[in-house]
C-alpha positions as CSV (number, residue, x, y, z in Angstrom):
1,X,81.5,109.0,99.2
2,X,84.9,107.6,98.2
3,X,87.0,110.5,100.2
4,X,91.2,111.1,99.3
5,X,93.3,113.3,102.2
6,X,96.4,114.4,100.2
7,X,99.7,116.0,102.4
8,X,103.0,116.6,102.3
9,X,104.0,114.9,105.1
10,X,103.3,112.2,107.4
11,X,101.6,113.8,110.5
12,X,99.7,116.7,107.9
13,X,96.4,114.6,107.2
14,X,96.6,114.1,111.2
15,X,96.9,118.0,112.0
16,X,94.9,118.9,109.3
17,X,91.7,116.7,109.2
18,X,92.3,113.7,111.3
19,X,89.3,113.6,113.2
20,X,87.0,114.7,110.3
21,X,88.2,111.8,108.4
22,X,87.3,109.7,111.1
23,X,83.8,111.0,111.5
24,X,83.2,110.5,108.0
25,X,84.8,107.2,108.3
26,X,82.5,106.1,111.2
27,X,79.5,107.4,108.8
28,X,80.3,104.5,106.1
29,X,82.5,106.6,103.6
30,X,85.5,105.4,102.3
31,X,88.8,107.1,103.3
32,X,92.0,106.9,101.2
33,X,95.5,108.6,102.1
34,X,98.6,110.0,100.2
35,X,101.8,111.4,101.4
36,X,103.8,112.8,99.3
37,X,106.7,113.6,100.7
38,X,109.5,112.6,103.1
39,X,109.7,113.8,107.3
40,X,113.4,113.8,107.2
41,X,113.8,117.6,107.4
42,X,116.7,120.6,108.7
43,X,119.7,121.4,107.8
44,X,121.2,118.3,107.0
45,X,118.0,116.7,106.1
46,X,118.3,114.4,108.6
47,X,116.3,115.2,111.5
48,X,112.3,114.3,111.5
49,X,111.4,110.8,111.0
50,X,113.0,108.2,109.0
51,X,110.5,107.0,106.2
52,X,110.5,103.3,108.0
53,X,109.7,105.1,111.2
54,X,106.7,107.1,109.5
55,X,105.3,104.5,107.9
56,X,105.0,102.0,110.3
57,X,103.7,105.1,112.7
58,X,101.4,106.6,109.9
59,X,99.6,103.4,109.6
60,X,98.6,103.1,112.9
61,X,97.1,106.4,112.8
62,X,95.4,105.7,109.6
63,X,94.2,102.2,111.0
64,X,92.6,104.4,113.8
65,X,90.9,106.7,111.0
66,X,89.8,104.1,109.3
67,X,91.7,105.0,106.4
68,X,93.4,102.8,103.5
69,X,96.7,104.3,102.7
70,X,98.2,104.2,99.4
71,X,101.8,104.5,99.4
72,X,103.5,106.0,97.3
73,X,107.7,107.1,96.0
74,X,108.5,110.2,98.7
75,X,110.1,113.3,97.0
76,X,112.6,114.8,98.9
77,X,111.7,116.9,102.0
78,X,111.8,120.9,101.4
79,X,112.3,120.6,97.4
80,X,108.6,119.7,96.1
81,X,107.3,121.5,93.0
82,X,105.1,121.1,90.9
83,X,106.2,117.9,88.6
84,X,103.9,116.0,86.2
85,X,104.3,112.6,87.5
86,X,103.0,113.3,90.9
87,X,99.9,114.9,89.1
88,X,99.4,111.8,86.8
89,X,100.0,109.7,90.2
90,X,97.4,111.5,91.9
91,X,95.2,111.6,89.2
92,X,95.6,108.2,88.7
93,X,94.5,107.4,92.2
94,X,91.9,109.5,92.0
95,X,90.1,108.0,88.8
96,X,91.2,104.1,90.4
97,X,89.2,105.2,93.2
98,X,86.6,107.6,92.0
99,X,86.8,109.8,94.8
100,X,84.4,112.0,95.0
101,X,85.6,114.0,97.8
102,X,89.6,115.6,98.6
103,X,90.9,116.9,101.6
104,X,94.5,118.6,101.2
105,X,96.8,121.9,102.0
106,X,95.6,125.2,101.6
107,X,96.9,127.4,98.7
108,X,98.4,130.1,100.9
109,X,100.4,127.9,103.0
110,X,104.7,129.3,103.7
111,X,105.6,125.6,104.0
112,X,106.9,125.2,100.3
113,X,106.2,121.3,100.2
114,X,102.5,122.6,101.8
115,X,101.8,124.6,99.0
116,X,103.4,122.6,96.0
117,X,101.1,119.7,97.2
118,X,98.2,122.4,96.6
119,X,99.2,123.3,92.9
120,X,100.1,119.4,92.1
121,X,96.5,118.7,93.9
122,X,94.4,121.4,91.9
123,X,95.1,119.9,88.4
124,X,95.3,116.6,89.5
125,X,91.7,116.3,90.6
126,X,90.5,119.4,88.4
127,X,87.6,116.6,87.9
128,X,86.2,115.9,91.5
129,X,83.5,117.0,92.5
130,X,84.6,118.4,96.4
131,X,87.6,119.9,97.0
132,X,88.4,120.9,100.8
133,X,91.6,122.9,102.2
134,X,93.4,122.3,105.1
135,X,95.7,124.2,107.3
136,X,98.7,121.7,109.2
137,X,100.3,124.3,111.0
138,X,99.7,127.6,112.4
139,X,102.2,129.6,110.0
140,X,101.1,132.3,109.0
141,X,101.7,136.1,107.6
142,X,99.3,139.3,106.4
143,X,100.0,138.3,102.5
144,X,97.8,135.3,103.0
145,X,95.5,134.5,106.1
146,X,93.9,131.3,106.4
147,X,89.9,131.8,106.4
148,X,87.7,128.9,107.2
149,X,84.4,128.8,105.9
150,X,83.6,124.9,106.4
151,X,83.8,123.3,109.7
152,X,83.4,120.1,111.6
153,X,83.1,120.6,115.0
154,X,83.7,118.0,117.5
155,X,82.8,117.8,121.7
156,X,85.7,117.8,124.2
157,X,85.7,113.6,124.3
158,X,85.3,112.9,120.6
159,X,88.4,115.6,120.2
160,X,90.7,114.1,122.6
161,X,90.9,111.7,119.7
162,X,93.5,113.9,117.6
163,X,96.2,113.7,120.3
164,X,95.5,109.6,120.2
165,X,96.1,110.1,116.4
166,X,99.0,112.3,116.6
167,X,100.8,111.0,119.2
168,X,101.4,107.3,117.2
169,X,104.1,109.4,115.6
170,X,106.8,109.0,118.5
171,X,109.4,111.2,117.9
172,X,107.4,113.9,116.4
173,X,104.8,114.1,119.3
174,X,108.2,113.9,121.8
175,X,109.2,117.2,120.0
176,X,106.2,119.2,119.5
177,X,103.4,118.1,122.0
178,X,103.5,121.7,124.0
179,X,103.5,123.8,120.7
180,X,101.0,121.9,118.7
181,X,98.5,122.0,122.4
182,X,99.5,125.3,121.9
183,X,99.3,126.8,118.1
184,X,96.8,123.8,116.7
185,X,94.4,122.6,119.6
186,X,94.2,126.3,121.0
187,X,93.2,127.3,117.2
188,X,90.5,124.9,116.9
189,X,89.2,125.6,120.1
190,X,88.6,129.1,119.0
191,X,87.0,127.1,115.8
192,X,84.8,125.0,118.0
193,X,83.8,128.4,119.7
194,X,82.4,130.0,116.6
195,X,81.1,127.1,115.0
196,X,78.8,125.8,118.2
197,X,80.8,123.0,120.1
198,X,84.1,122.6,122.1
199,X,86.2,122.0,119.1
200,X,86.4,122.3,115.7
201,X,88.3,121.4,112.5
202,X,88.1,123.9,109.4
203,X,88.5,123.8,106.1
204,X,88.5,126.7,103.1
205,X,86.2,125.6,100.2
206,X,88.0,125.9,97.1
207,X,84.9,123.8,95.1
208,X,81.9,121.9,96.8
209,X,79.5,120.3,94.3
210,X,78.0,117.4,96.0
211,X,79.2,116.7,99.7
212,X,77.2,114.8,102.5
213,X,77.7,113.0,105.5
């Protein structure tokens, strides 16, 4: 399969469905990635990470996945919406590469870049086959609740792999290493629990037509 992660920011794809990519990498699929978005975030827009800082970071952690990023024009942090270029962009990629396969933000996310990237994603690859949801963070409300249905699950060793991935972004993993052990490897713990192994990344199926591993 020819297999595209799609997030808002740098770090997403790693929080989301790092370790999945690299399974399916590691099983002689072909991994793409897209960020959309700038890290520079808060009130003045300019905490986070500067875009030089991400990249050269995110491509570590994609060299570890095995993925090939394509890089692409960042929007401005906070103020994605849906916009026709970024939907011909990803379409674009996504007929370039015919991927068959997309990982990318669930559709009930509160982040508004999140959820934006969601919309932009569901017309943009209205034509592949697989389309897989992901949730970054652990932001959440009773309006929407994030219900996985798809999983990959992963032993303690082979997830101690994530924290390698995530922690190539410096500053971020600096800032949040106690609450994302806390809110994201505590979560898929619970996932691994209920889907037969230590660990576990899900994912909400929004169309699966044709997936193997």
């Amino acid at each position: 399969m020819n297999i595209l992660a799609v997030a808002a920011h740098w770090d997403d794809i790693e929080l989301g469905c790092g370790i999945t990519l690299k399974k399916l990498s590691k099983e002689g699929h072909s991994i793409f990635t897209v960020v959309i978005c700038s890290s520079q975030y808060g009130k003045h827009v300019n905490e986070g990470m500067k875009e030089s800082e991400a990249l050269e970071c995110g491509q570590k952690s994609f060299e570890l996945i095995g993925a090939t990023h394509i890089p692409t024009e960042k929007e401005p942090n906070s103020q994605l919406t849906y916009n026709k270029k970024t939907m011909q962009i990803l379409e674009e990629i996504a007929n370039k590469n015919k991927i068959d396969t997309i990982f990318t933000h669930w559709f009930g996310d509160v982040n508004t870049d999140h959820k934006a990237t969601w919309e932009i994603s569901r017309t943009a690859f209205r034509n592949v086959k697989n389309f897989l949801m992901f949730q970054s963070n652990s932001y959440g409300d009773n309006v929407n609740i994030f219900k996985p249905n798809f999983y990959f699950s992963f032993n303690k060793d082979e997830y101690s792999f994530k924290e390698k991935l995530l922690s190539q972004y410096t500053t971020e993993w600096n800032n949040r290493k106690n609450r994302w052990t806390r809110e994201i490897f505590e979560r898929e713990r619970y996932w691994g629990h209920i889907s037969g192994n230590d660990y576990a990344e899900g994912f909400q199926i929004s169309k699966l037509v044709d997936f193997f591993i």
